[in-house]
C-alpha positions in Angstrom: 76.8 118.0 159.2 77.2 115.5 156.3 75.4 118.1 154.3 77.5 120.8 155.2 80.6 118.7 154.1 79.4 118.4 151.2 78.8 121.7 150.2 81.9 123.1 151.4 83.9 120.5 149.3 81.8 121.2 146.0 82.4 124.8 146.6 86.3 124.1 147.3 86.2 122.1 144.2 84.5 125.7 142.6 81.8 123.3 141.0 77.6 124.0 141.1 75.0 121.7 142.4 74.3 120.9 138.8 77.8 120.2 137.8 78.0 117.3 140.3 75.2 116.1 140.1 75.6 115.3 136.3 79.3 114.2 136.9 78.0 111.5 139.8 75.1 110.3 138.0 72.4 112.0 141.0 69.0 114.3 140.2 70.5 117.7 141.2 67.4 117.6 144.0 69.0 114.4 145.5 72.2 116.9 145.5 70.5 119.8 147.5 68.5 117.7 149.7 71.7 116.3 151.2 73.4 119.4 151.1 70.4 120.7 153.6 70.2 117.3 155.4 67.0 116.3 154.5 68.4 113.3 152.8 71.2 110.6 154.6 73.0 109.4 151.7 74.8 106.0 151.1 78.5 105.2 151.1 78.1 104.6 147.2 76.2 108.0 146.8 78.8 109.8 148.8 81.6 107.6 146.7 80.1 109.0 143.7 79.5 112.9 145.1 83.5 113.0 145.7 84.5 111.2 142.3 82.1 114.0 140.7 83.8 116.4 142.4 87.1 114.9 141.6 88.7 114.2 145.3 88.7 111.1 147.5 85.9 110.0 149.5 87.9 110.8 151.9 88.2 114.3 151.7 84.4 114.5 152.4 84.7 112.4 155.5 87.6 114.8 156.7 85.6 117.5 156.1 82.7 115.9 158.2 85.2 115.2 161.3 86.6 118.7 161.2 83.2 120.2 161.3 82.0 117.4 164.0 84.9 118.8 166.0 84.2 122.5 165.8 80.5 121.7 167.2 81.9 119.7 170.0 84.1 122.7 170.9 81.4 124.8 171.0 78.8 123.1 172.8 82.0 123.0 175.4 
């Protein structure tokens, strides 16, 4: 779900995979593979996703709860 909180901030943000990655510093692969969950990034690579994308760390993490809460609804 990480991933997906990603990409759903980027997209917010109207920015490409290519645009943050060259804004936070990351291989544009690194950027897709956690957008797909095949990577589990640290802290400082999700610090530096959301100051390439120009918001708060926090705003990813919100993100991440709001979507952790929708699949706990539904598995309800």
């Amino acid at each position: 779900m990480l991933g997906v909180a990603v990409r759903e901030v980027r997209k917010t943000q109207g920015l490409t995979q290519k645009q943050v990655a060259d804004r936070a510093g990351v291989h544009v692969t690194y950027l897709s593979d956690i957008e797909r969950g095949a990577r589990n990034p640290s802290w400082k690579a999700i610090a530096a996703l959301a100051s390439g994308m120009g918001v708060p760390t926090a705003d990813i993490a919100r993100r991440y709860d709001a979507l952790g809460k929708r699949h706990e609804r539904a598995d309800a």
